[in-house]
C-alpha positions in Angstrom: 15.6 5.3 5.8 12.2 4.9 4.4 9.9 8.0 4.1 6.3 7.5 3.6 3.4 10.1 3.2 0.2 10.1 4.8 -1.7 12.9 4.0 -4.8 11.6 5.3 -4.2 9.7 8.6 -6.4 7.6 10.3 -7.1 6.0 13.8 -8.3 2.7 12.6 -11.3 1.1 14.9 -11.5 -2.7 14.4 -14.7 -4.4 15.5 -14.3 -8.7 14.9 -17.7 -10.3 14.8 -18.0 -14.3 15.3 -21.4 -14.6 13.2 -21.8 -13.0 9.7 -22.7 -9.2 9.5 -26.5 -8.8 9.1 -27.6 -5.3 8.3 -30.0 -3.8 10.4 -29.6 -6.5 13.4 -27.7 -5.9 16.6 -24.1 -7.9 17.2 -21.9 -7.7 20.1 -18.0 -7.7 19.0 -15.7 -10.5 20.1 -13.1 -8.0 19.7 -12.5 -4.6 19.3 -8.8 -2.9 18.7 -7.8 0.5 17.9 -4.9 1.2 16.1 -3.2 4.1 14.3 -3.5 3.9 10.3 -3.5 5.2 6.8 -1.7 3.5 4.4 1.4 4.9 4.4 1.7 4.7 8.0 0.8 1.1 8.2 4.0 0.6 6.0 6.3 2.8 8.4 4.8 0.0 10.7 5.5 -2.7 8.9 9.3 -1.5 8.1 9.6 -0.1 11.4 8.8 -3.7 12.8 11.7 -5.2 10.7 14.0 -2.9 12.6 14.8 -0.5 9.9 14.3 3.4 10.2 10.9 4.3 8.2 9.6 7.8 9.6 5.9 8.9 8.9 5.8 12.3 7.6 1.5 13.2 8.7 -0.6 16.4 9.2 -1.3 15.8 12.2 -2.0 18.0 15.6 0.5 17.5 18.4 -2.7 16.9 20.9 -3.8 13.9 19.1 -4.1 10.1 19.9 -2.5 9.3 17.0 1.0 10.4 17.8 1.3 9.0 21.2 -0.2 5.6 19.0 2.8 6.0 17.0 5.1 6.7 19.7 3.8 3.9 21.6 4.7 1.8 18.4 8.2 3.1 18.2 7.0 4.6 14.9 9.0 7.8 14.1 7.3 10.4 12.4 7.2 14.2 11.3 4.0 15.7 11.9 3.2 19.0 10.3 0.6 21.1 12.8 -2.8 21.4 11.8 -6.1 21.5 13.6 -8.4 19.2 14.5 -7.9 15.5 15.3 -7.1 12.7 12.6 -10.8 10.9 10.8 -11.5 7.7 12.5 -12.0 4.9 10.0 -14.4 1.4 10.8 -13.5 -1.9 9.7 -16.0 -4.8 10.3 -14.2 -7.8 10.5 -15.8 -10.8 10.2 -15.1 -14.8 11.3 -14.4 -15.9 7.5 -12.8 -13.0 6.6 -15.1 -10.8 5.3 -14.2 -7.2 5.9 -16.4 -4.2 5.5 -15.0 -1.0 6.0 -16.0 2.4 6.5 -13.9 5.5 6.1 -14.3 9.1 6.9 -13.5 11.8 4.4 -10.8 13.8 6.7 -10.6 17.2 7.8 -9.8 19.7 5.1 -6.2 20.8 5.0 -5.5 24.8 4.8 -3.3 25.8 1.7 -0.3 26.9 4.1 -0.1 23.2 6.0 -0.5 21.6 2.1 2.5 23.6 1.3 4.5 22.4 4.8 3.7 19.0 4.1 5.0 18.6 0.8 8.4 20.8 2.0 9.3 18.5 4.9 8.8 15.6 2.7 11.6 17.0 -0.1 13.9 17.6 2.9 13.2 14.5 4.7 13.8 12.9 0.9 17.4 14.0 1.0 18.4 11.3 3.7 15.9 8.7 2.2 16.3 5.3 -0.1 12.4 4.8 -0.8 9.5 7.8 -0.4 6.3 6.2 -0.6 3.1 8.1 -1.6 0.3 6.2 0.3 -3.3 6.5 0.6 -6.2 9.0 0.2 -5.9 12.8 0.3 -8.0 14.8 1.9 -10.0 18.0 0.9 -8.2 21.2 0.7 -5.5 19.1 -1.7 -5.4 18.9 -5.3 -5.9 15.5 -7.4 -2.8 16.4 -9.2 -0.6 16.5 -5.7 0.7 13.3 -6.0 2.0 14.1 -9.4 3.5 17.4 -8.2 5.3 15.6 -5.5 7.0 13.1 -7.7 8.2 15.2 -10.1 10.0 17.4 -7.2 11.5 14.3 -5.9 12.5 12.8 -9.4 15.4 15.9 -8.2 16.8 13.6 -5.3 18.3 10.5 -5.2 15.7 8.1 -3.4 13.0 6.1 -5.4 10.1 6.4 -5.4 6.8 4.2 -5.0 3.0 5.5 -4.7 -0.1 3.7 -3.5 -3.1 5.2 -4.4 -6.8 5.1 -6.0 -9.6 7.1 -7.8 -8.6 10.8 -8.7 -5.1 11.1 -7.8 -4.2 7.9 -9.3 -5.7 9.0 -12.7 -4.4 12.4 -12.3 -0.9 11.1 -11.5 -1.5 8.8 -14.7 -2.6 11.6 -17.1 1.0 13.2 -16.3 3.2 10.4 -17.0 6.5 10.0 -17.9 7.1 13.6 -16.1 5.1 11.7 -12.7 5.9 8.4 -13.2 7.3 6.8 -9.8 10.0 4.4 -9.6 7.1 2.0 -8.7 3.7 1.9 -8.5 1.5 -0.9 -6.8 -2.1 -0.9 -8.2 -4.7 -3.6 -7.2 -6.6 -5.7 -10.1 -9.3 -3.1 -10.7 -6.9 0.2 -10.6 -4.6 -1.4 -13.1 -7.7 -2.0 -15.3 -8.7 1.4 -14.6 -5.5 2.6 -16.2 -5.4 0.5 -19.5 -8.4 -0.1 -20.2 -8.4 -4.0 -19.2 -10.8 -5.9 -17.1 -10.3 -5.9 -13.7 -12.5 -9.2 -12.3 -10.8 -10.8 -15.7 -7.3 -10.2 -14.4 -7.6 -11.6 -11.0 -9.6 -14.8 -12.9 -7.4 -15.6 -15.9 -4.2 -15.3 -12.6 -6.7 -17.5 -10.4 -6.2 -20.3 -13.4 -2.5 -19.7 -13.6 -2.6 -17.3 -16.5 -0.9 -13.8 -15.3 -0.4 -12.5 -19.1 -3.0 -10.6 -19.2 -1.7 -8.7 -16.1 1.7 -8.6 -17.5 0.0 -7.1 -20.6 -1.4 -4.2 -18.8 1.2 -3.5 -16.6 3.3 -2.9 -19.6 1.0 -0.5 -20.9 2.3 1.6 -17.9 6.0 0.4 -18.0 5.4 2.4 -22.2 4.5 5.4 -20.3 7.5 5.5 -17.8 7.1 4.1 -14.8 9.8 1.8 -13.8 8.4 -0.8 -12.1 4.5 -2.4 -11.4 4.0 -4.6 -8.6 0.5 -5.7 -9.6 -1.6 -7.2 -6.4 -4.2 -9.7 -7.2 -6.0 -10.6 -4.1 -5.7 -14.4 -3.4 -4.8 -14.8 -6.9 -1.6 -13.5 -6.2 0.5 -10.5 -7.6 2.7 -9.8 -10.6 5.9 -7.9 -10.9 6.7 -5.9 -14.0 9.9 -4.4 -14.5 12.2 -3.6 -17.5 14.4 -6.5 -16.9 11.6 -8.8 -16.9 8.0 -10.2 -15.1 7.6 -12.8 -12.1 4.0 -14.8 -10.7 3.5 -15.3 -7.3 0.5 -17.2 -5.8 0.1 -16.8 -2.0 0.6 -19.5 0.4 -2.3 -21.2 1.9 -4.1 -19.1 4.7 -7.1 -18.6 6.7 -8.2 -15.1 5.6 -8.4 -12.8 8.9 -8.8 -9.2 7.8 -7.9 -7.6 4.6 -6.7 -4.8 6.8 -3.3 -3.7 5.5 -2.3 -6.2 3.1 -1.2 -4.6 0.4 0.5 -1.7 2.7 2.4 -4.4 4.0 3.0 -6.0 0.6 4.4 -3.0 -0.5 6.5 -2.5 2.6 7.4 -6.4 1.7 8.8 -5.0 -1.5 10.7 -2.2 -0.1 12.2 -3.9 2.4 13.5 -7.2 -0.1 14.9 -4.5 -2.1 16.9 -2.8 0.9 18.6 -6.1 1.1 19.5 -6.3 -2.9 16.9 -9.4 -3.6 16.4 -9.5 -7.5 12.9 -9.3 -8.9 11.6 -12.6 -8.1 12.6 -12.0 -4.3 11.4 -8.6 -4.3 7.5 -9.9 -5.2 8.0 -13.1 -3.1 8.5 -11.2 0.1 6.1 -8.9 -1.2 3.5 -11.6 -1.0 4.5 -13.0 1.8 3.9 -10.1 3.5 0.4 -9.9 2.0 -1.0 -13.0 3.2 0.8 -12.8 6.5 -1.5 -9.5 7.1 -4.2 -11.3 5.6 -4.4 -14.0 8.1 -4.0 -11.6 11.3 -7.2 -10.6 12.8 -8.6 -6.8 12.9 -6.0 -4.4 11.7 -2.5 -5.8 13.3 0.4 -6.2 10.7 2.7 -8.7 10.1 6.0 -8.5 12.2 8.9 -10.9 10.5 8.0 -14.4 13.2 4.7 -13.7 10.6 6.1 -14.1 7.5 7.8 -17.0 5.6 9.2 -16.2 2.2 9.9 -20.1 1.7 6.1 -20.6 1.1 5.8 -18.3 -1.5 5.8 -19.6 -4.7 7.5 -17.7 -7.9 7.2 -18.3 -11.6 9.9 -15.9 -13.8 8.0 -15.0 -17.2 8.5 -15.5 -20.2 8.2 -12.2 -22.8 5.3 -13.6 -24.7 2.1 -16.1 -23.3 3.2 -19.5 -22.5 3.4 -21.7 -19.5 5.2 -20.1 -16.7 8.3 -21.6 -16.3 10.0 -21.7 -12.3 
């Protein structure tokens, strides 16, 4: 079973224009969707869609859309009660595959419902392979909260992975090794965040076929304890860092849709590759794989499995110091 955390859920409104975006005109959608998100339950999607058992753990009011969205789905989850109804987030999605989103804060969350959420999710840990730690948190939560949480679970048996930006990915970095995940899957600019790199420089040097300098950073958090980096690079690619060694993957060619979701769904790619006992280098291809597939699907719809194909992904295993990638 795969446990994810969204501790700031989302329904996710999806407007698809067929000219560019011009601020301050009027545009009339080609298409408008709305679907329920948050990162962490976009990968319950995604895993739920490759028929194994994920269940969303959400604050979430019994009343709201979201739920029956979920149910409609066939997405389990465990919603903690709480007031209100989930923020609704806007994504302007447009013909070439420029996306501009907008996203509401949330509703603050009352101490007592912080407290519930993070119980159900060490219960709901006990019967899990993978907790993932996904997204935003709202106010009423401390940056630090993600940290808290991995440390509890470093007590069960299920690993680990975590998804997020901004303060609480710094404040789970300024406690490592005690909060380092079994996996964390930073973009270009959070990784440069974290050590100090460049982040436009990463996804250029990997754009020419040079992902050391990603490998170089991502070691920098490997040092500090974390087990595993799946590095995402845009359509440069991504980069897998573990112990046992470091793998290149460039996407396969695509028509870029929506951004929507790919890298929740490269990450549930990941997840789900390591379910099945792939190694490293078929861990990041189906992680890519995944990526483009919800790349190339319009609005905020993720990939099912007809989406993806693994075969047209592209891996390079690494050598330990800078040289030309070998396949």
């Amino acid at each position: 079973m795969i446990l994810t955390l969204t501790a700031n859920p989302s329904m996710d409104r999806t407007v698809s224009l067929d000219v560019p975006l011009v601020r301050g005109s009027v545009h009339r959608s080609a298409l408008t969707t709305t679907e329920p998100g948050g990162k962490g339950v976009n990968v319950a999607r995604v895993v739920t869609s490759a028929g194994r058992t994920a269940t969303a753990v959400l604050p979430c009011s019994g009343s709201d859309p979201l739920l029956s969205a979920l149910g409609t789905l066939g997405v389990r989850y465990h919603a903690v009660p709480t007031s209100g109804v989930a923020r609704t987030n806007l994504t302007i999605s447009e013909s070439d595959g420029t996306t501009t989103k907008i996203n509401e804060p949330g509703a603050g969350l009352a101490p007592e419902t912080v407290d519930a959420l993070m119980a159900s999710v060490l219960e709901l840990a006990q019967r899990a392979d993978w907790v993932v730690l996904s997204g935003s948190i709202p106010p009423g939560i401390d940056a630090t909260w993600y940290g808290r949480l991995v440390t509890a679970l470093h007590e069960v048996s299920a690993k680990v992975a975590v998804d997020t930006s901004d303060d609480p990915l710094s404040a789970l970095a300024a406690g490592f090794p005690a909060t380092a995940p079994d996996l964390i899957k930073p973009n270009a600019e959070e990784l440069a965040h974290l050590t100090g790199h460049d982040g436009a420089m990463l996804e250029a040097s990997a754009a020419q076929g040079d992902p050391y300098p990603t490998v170089e950073a991502a070691r920098v958090l490997l040092d500090r304890g974390v087990a595993a980096v799946l590095a995402t690079l845009g359509g440069s690619g991504a980069v897998l860092v573990t112990a046992t060694g470091s793998w290149f993957a460039t996407p396969p060619p695509i028509t870029p849709r929506s951004t929507v979701g790919a890298g929740d769904s490269s990450l549930a790619g990941y997840i789900l590759a390591d379910l099945d006992g792939e190694d490293g280098a078929g861990r990041l291809a189906r992680a890519v794989a995944y990526g483009s597939a919800a790349a190339a699907l319009p609005g905020t719809r993720l990939p099912t499995p007809s989406d993806v194909d693994v075969t047209a992904v592209p891996v390079h295993t690494l050598d330990s110091s800078p040289a030309v990638p070998q396949s």
